[in-house]
C-alpha positions as CSV (number, residue, x, y, z in Angstrom):
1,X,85.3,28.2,221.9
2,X,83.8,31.6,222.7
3,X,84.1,34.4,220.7
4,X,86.2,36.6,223.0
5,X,88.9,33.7,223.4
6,X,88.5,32.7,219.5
7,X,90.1,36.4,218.9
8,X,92.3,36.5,221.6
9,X,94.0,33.0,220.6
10,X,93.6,34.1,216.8
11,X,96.0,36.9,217.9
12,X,98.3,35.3,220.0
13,X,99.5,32.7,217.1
14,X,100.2,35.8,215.0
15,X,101.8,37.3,217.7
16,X,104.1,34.2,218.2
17,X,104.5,33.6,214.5
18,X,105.7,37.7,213.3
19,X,106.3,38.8,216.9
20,X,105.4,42.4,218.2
21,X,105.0,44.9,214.5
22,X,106.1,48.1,216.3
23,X,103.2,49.8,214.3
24,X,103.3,52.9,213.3
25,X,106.3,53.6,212.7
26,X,107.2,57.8,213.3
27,X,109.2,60.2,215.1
28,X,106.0,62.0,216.8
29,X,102.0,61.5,216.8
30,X,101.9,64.6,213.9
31,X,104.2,62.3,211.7
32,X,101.8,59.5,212.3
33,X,98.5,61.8,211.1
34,X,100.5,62.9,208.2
35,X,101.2,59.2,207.2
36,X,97.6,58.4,207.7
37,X,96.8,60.3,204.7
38,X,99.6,59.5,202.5
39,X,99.6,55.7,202.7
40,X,96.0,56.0,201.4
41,X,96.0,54.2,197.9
42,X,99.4,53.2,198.0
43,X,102.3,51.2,199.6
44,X,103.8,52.2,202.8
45,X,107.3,52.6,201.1
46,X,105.9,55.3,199.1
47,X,104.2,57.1,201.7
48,X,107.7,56.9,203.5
49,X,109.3,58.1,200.4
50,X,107.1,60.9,200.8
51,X,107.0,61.1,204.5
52,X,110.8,61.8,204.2
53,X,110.9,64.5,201.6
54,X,108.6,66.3,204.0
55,X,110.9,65.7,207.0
56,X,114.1,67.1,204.8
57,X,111.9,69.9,203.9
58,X,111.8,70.9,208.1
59,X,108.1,70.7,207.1
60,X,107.2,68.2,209.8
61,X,105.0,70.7,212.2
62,X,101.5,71.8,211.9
63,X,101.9,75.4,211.3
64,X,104.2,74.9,208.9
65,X,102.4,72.3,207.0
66,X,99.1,74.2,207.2
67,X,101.0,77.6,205.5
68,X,102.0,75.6,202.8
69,X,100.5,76.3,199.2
70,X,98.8,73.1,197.4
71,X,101.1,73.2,194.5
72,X,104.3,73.2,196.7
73,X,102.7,70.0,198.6
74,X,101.7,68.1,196.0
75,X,105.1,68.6,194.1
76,X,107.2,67.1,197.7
77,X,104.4,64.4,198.3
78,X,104.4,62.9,194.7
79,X,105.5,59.6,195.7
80,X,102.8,58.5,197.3
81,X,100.6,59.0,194.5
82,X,97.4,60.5,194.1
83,X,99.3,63.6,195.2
84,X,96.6,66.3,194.3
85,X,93.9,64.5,195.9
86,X,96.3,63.8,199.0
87,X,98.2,67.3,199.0
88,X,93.8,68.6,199.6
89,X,93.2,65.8,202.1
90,X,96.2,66.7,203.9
91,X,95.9,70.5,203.9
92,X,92.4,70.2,205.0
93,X,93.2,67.7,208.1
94,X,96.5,70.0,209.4
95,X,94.2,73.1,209.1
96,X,91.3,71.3,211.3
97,X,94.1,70.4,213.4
98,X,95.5,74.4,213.7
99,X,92.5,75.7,214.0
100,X,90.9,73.0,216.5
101,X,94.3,73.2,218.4
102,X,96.6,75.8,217.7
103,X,99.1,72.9,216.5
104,X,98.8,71.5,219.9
105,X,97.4,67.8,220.5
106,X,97.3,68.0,224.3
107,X,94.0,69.8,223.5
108,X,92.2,67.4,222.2
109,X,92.4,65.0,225.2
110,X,89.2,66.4,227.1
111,X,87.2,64.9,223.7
112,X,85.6,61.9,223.7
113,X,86.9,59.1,221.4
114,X,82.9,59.4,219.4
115,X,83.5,63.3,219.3
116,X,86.9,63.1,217.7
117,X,86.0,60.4,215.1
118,X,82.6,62.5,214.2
119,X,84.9,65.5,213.7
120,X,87.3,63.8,211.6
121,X,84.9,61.7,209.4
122,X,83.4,65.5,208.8
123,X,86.8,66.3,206.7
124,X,86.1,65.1,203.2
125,X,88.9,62.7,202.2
126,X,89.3,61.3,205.4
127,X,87.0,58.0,205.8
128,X,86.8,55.6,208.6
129,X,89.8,53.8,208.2
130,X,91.8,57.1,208.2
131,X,90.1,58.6,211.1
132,X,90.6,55.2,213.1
133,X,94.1,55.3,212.1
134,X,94.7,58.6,213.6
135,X,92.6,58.2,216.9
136,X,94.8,54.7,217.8
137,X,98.3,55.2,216.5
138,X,98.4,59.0,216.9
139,X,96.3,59.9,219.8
140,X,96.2,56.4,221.8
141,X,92.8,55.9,221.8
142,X,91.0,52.6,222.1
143,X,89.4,52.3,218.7
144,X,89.8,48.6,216.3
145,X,91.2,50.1,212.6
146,X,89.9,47.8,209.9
147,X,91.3,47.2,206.6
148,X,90.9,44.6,203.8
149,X,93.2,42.5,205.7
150,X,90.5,42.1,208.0
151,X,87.9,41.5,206.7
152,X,89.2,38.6,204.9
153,X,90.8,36.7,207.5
154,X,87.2,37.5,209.4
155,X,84.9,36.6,206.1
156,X,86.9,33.4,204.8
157,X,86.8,32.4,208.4
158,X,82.8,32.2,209.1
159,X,83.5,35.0,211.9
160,X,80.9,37.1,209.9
161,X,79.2,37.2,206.3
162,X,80.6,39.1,203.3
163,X,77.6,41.5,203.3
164,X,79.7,42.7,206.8
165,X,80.8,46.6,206.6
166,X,83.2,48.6,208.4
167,X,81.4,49.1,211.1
168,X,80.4,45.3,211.3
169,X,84.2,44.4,211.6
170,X,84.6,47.0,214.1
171,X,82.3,45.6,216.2
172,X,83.3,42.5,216.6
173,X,86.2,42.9,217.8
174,X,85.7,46.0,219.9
175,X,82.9,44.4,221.7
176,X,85.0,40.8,222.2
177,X,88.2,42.7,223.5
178,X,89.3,44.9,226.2
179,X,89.5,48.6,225.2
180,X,93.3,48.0,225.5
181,X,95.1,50.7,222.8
182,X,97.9,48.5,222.8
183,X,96.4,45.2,221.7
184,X,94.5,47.0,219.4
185,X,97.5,48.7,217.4
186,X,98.9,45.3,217.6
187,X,96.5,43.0,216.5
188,X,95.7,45.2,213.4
189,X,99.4,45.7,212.7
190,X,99.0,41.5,212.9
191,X,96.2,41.1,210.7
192,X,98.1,43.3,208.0
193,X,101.0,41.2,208.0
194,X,98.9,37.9,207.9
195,X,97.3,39.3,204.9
196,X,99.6,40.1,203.1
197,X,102.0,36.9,203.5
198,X,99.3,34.2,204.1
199,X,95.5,35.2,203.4
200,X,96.1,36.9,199.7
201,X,93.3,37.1,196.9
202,X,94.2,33.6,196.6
203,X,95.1,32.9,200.1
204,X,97.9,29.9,200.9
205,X,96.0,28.5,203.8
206,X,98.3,25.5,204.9
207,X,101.0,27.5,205.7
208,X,99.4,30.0,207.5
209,X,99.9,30.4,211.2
210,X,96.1,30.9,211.5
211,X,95.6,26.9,210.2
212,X,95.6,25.6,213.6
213,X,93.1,28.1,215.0
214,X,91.0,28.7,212.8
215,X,90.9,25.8,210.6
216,X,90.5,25.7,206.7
217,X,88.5,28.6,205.3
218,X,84.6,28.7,205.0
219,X,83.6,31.8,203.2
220,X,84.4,33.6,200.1
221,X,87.8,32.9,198.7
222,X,87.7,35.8,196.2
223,X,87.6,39.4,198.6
């Protein structure tokens, strides 16, 4: 089977086996940024815990978030963990935001996808993942987010070598699939899920809906 059609049938038993994730879940595209940062390290239940206290706060805008001190952030973001490092990640991301946009997102549209990611990977604190997060599930564009999940599923299945980086498990499947922002959230959103129910640190292979595509593994059963 080609490549293309390996992934795209790869995705479709997921799809059929957790049906559509609905990821990520927020009230606006800001929320989603925020998130981005706070589920860093950390389970998504304690990023929402976080994400909420923020919300009850009527902290939930740019501006607002941007003229806030660090000691006051880090004190409604301690759920999440890591909530000095995160409370400076965060403050530094909303203030590129104010200052690149006045708060606006509608401004960044005239960007190119490479631009944006090249501005956002300049932030320190905010690594590809992050950035990738932000570009698809906040500003709808057409880039493949990677994650452990990923590159286990793509490692213990022969797809590529566990030498592969980031960028390697980017390519692979933004050069095999349409540029289609939709598929994209949802087939990482897929891969998450299959990781953390099937493909584990020590994966449980025969029950995995991936079995019949892609067959037992043959790579490293320790990522």
């Amino acid at each position: 089977m080609e490549l293309n059609a390996l992934l795209l049938e790869t995705y479709r038993a997921l799809r059929q086996a957790f049906g559509h994730r609905n990821w990520w879940p927020a009230d606006t595209p800001f929320e989603v940024i925020v998130g981005t940062v706070l589920t860093q390290r950390t389970s998504w239940a304690n990023a929402e815990r976080a994400i909420a206290a923020l919300k009850e706060a009527g902290l939930m805008a740019p501006g607002l978030l941007a003229g806030m001190d660090r000691e006051s952030l880090e004190s409604l973001i301690r759920p999440a963990g890591y909530y000095r490092q995160k409370a400076a990640r965060l403050l530094r991301l909303v203030g590129w935001l104010v200052e690149r946009t006045g708060g606006d997102l509608a401004v960044l549209e005239p960007l190119s996808t490479d631009e944006l990611r090249q501005e956002l990977l300049g932030l320190s604190g905010i690594g590809p993942e992050t950035a990738d997060c932000i570009l698809l599930y906040a500003l709808s564009r057409p880039t493949f987010v990677v994650d452990t999940y990923t590159k286990r599923v793509v490692v213990r299945h022969g797809l590529l070598d566990g030498a592969c980086g980031y960028s390697d498990l980017k390519e692979l499947f933004e050069s095999n699939l349409a540029d289609d922002v939709e598929l994209f959230k949802d087939y990482h959103a897929q891969l998450v899920e299959v990781g953390k129910r099937y493909c584990r640190t020590t994966p449980l292979c025969g029950a995995c809906p991936l079995h019949p595509v892609l067959g037992d593994p043959v790579g490293d059963e320790d990522l």
